[in-house]
Structure formats: C-alpha cells, structure tokens
C-alpha positions in Angstrom: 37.2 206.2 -9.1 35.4 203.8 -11.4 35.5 205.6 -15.1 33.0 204.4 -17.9 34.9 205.9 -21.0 32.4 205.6 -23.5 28.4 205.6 -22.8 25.6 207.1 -25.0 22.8 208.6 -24.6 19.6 208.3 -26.7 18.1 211.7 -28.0 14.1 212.0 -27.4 12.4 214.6 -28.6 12.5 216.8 -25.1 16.5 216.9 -26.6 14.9 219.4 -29.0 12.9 221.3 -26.5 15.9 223.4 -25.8 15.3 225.1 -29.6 14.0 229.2 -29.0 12.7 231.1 -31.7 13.2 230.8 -35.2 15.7 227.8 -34.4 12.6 225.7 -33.7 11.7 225.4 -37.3 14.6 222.6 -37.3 13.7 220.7 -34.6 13.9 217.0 -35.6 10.6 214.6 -35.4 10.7 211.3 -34.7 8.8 209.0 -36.9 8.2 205.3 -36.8 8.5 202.6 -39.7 5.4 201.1 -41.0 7.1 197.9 -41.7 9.0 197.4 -38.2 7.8 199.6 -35.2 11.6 198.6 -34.0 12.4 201.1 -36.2 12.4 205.0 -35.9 14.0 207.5 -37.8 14.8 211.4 -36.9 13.6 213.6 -39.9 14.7 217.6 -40.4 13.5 219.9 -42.9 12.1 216.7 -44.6 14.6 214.9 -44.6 15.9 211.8 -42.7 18.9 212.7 -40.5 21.2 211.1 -38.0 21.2 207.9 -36.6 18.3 206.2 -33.9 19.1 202.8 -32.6 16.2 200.1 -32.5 13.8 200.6 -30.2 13.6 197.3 -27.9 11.0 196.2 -25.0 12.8 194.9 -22.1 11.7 191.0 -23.3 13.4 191.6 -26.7 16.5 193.5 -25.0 17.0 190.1 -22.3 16.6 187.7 -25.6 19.5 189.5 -27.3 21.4 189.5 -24.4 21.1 185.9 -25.0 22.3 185.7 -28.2 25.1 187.7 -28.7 26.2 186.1 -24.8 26.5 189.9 -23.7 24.3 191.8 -21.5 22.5 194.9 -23.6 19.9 195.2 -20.7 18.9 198.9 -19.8 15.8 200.5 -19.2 14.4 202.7 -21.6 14.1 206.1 -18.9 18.2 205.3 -18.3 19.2 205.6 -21.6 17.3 208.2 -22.7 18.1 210.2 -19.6 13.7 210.7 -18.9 14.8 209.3 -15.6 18.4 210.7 -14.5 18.2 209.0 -10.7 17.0 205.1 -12.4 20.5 205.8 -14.4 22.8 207.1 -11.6 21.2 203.6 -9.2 22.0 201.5 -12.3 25.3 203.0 -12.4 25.9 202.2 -8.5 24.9 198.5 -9.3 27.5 198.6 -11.9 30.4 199.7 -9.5 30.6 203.1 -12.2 31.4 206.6 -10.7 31.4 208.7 -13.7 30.3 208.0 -17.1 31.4 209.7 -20.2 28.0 210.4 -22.1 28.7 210.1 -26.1 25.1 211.6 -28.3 23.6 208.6 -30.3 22.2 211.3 -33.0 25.3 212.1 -34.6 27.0 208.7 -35.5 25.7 210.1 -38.8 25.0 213.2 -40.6 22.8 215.5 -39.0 22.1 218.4 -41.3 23.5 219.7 -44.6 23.4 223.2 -44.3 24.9 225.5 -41.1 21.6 226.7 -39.7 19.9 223.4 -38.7 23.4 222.3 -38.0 23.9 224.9 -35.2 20.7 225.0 -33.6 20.7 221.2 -33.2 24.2 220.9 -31.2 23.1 224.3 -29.4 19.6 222.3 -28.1 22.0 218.7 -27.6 24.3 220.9 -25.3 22.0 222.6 -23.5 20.1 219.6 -22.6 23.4 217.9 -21.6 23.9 220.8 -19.4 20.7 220.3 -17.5 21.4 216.1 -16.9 25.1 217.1 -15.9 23.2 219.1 -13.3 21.0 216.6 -12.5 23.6 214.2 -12.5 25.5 215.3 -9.9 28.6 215.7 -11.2 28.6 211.9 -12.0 27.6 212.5 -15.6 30.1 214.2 -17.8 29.7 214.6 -21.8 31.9 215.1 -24.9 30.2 217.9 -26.4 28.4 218.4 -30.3 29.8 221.3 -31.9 28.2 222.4 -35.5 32.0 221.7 -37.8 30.4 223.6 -40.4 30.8 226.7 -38.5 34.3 227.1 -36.6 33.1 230.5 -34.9 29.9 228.8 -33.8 31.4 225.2 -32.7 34.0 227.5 -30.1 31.3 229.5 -29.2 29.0 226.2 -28.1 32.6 224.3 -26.5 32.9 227.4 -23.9 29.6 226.6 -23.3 29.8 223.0 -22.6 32.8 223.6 -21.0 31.2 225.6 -17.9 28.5 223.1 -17.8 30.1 219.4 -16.9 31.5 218.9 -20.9 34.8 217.1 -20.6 35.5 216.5 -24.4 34.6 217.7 -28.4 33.0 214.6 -30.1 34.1 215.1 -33.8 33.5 212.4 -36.7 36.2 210.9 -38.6 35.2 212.6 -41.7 32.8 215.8 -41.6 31.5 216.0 -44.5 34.1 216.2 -47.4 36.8 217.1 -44.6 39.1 214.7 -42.7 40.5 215.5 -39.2 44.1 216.1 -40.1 43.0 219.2 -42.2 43.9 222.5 -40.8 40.2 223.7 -41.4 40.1 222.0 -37.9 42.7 223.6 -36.2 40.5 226.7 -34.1 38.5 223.9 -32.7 41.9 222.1 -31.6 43.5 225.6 -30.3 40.3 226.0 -28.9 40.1 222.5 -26.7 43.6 223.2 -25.6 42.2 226.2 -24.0 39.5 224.8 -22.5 41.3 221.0 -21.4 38.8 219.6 -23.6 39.9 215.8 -25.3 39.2 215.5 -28.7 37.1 212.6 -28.6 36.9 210.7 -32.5 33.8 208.3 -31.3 33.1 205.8 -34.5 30.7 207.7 -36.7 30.7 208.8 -40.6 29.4 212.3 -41.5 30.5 212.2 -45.0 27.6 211.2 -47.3 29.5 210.0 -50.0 31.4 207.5 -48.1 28.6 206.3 -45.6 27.1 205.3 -49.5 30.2 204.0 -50.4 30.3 201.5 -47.5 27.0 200.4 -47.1 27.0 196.8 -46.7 25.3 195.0 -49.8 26.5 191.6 -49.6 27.3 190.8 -45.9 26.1 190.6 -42.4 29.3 192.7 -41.0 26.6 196.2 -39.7 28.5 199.1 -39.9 32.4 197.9 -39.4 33.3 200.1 -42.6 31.1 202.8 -41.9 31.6 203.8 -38.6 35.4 201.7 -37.5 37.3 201.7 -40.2 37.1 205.4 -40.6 37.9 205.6 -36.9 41.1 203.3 -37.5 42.2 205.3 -40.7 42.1 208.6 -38.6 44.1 207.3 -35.4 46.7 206.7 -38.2 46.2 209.5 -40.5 46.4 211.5 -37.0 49.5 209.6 -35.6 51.6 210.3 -39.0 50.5 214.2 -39.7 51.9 217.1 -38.4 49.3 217.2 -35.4 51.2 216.2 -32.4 54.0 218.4 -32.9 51.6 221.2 -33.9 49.3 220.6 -30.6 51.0 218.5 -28.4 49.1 219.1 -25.3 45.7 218.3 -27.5 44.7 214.8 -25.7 42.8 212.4 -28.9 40.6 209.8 -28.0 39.3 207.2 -30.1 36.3 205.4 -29.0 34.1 202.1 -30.0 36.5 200.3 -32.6 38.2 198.4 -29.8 41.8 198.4 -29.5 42.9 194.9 -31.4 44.1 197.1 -34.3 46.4 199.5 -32.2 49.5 197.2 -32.8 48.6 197.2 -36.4 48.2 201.0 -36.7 51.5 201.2 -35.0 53.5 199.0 -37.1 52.3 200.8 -40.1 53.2 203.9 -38.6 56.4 202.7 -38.0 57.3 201.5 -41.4 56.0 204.7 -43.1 57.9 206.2 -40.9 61.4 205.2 -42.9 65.0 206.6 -41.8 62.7 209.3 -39.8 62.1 207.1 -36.6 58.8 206.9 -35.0 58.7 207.0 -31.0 58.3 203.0 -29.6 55.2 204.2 -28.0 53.7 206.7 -30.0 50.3 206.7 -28.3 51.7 207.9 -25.1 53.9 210.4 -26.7 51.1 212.0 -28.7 48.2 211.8 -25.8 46.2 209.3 -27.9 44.3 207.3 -26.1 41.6 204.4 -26.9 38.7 202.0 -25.5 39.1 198.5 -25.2 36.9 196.2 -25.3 36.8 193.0 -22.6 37.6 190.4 -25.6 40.8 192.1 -26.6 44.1 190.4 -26.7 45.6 192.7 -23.7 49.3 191.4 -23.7 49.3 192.0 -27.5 47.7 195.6 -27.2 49.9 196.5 -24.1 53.0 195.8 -26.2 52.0 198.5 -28.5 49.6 201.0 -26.7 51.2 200.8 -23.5 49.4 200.6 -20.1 48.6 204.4 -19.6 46.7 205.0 -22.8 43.9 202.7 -22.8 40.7 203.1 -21.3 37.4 200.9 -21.2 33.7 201.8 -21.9 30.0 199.5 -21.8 29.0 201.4 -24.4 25.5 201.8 -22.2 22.1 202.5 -24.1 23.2 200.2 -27.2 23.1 197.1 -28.6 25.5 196.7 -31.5 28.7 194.8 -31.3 30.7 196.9 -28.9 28.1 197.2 -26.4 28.5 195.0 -22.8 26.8 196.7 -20.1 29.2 194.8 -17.5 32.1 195.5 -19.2 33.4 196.8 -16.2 32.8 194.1 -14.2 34.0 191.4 -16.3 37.2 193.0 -16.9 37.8 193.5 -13.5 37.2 190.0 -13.5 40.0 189.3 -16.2 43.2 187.1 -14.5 45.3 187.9 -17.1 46.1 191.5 -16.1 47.5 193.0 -12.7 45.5 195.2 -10.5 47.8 198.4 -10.8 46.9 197.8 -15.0 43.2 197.5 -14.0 43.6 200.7 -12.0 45.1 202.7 -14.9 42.4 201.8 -17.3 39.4 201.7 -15.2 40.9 205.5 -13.2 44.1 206.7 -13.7 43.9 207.0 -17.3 40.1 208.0 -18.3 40.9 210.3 -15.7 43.7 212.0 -17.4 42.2 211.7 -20.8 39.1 213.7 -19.7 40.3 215.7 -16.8 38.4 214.6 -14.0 
C-alpha cells in the first residue's frame, strides 16, 4: 500500500453547508481581492479568518510548475473535493492508495471566540465524513477539533473517529498556548483512546506571533510562521515530560521537511546533560515526520531512523513543500534501498495513522 502522508484539501463554501441552526450565523464567505482575483479571503463575523491559497487556472498552475521545476498541477474539482472520483483517478495515476487529507483553512486562526470556533470544525468534520464515504475508504483525514473547548474537541474526535478520521490536526501554538502544556492533555488521553496520531501539520494559530513573523524584508513566505514553530515543538515535545506521560500517543509532524531532524536531535541531546537521551529518540517517543524528495536521506536516517519517516505531495498546493510526484520521484531515488522505500511509502504511514 502506497501512503500519501500529507495532502490537503481546499475548503469551498459547500464545507460550510454542514452548519444547522443558529450555528449558521458563522458560516464563513468567501470574498475575492479587488486588486488580484488570485486572491480570496474566508471572512467570519466580519472578520478575515484562516488561510485560502491562491486561486490558479490550470495555464498559470503548468507555468509555475515550470518555475519552481516541480509539478503543482491539479484540477480545481480534485482539490477541493467538488469531484471525489477526478481525485481518487488522479490518485491511481499517481500510484497513491490512501491519502491523508490535512484542511487548508486552519494553517491559521479561524475564530477568536469558542462558538464560531466549534461550529466550524463540527461542519469541516462532517463534510470530511461524507468524502471519506465517498472516497471509499481511500481518503482518510486528521480531524479539526475547536482547542478552545476540550469537552467539545473530544466530543467532535469520537466523531471523526467513526467516520474514516485517522489523526487530530493541532497547531503548534493555539492561541497563547503551546502543545507541551497540560491544558492539552484530555485531547491526548483522548487520541489514545481512539488510536488517533496527533498530527502537528505547519500552521500558526497564535495572533501575536503570526505578527511577529510576518516577513517584511525578504522573499522567505511563511518559513517562520508556519515551520519554525513546527521545528520548535518537535523539540519542545521531544524534551518535556510527554512521552513518558503518553507513551503510546504517536506525534506527527508534517510539511517542514525533515533536514532539521538531526539538528533537533543534537540539541536534544546536549540539553539533555548527565540525563542521557535515547540514540534514536524519534522512534522511542512514536514521533514521526514527512520528508521531502530533496532531503539529505543518509544524513536524516542517521538521526530519525528508517521507521519514523514518512513522505507526502502535499496535493492541492503550491508553496514550497508541494510536489505532486513526490511519490514517484522518490521511488525513483538510487540512493536508498527498496525495503527503506517500503517503510516510508507503507510500513511506517501505516503505523503512524493506523491503517
């Protein structure tokens, strides 16, 4: 089985039809920029929420494609899940069997108050429910689950659970909070329960630092938002009294590639003093991350080991991780032996996500 660890889907507004009642006064509209159609922007309760990736015709898509010499190419009814049999035929030409749906929406803040909060995850799950359906099995999700209310969030993972969900997408920050705090801990007990992953996808919901590291004077997109964050947690989550606390949770961390693991794991190591730290920490502690087809795999190996990585196309974007043929062109890659493709295209997304 050919796993595609990371993949997103891109929210319409039929995502929202899922809202009932007084829950559809939150229902985000989508409205376009004056000064570049590209451009729309999800707005709630006024105010502009989330995150929306540039809208692209096909032309545009194939010229970028070109420039960044990776292929971004997918049809606008596959991405945004309007056509759920064009994306499961796209996914055969691919050589992918599963794919691991990540939202698009919530690489950002979605809401700053519980109310909108929960009814948007609640209608995100429910119409992730109805594609696993229609999916046939072959498209599983990491769940949205409203952090601002722990009661709610379980409530919405036992749902997602019995409906194809195979892990909890949480940001490295939420708001003023960062993953390692015990505020978090019913949602971990919880995904233990369930065999849900915790899957840390790069994303920012804190406010404060999304303003913090907005580039101003560079071209380098959102490496400090969104990855750096990402990197800091792996660490933060690595070092903290986690693993022994929940040592059957199983952590992704997805879309920051995995060139930094050998640096997270030196510094983990040197913190670490007189205490010891295990030689391959990422297998003792079930962490697991995606690579990306220009990494330095004998370096990475050394550190993460060969049964904790995993590999992901990223399909439905176009920023710097994305490679639609990712899978391809690392099976391609002479460097590695087939029983190491194996684990990271099957054995070990497998594991991760329990499928």
């Amino acid at each position: 089985m050919i796993v595609d660890a990371d993949a997103h889907v891109v929210e319409t507004e039929q995502t929202w039809s899922y809202m009932e009642g007084s829950d559809k006064k939150f229902r985000p509209q989508l409205f376009s920029s004056a000064d570049n159609p590209n451009m729309q922007y999800w707005f709630c309760e006024g105010k502009s929420v989330g995150f929306r990736p540039p809208t692209l015709t096909e032309q545009e898509l194939i010229a970028l494609s070109k420039e960044t010499g990776r292929e971004l190419n997918t049809a606008a009814g596959a991405r945004e899940l309007r056509d759920v049999e064009l994306r499961l035929a796209h996914m055969d030409r691919l050589g992918i069997d599963v794919q691991v749906l990540f939202n698009t929406m919530w690489i950002a803040r979605v809401a700053d108050k519980p109310e909108p909060e929960i009814a948007i995850c609640a209608s995100w799950n429910r119409w992730m429910a109805d594609m696993w359906k229609a999916g046939k099995n072959r498209l599983r999700y990491s769940c949205v689950v409203p952090a601002m209310t722990l009661s709610e969030a379980v409530q919405q993972m036992r749902f997602a659970k019995e409906h194809g969900a195979v892990a909890v997408s949480l940001r490295p920050f939420e708001n003023d909070r960062h993953l390692v705090d015990p505020y978090f801990y019913p949602i971990y007990e919880e995904a233990i329960r369930l065999d849900l992953a915790i899957a840390v996808h790069i994303a920012n919901g804190s406010p404060a630092l999304m303003e913090q590291f907005k580039p101003r004077y560079d071209k380098m997109g959102g490496f400090a938002q969104f990855r750096v964050p990402t990197v800091i947690t792996c660490l933060s989550v690595m070092m903290s009294e986690l693993p022994k606390t929940f040592p059957k949770l199983r952590w992704s961390f997805v879309e920051a590639s995995a060139q930094w693991v050998p640096w997270v794991v030196k510094e983990a190591t040197r913190r670490s003093g007189s205490k010891g730290f295990p030689k391959l920490p990422f297998k003792d502690f079930n962490i697991y991350v995606t690579t990306e087809t220009n990494d330095d795999f004998d370096f990475v190996l050394r550190y993460a080991g060969e049964d904790n990585l995993v590999i992901g196309t990223d399909y439905g974007h176009t920023d710097a991780s994305s490679e639609v043929d990712a899978i391809d062109i690392f099976r391609a890659n002479q460097e590695l032996t087939d029983p190491v493709k194996k684990k990271i295209l099957d054995d070990n997304p497998r594991r991760l996500y329990g499928i």
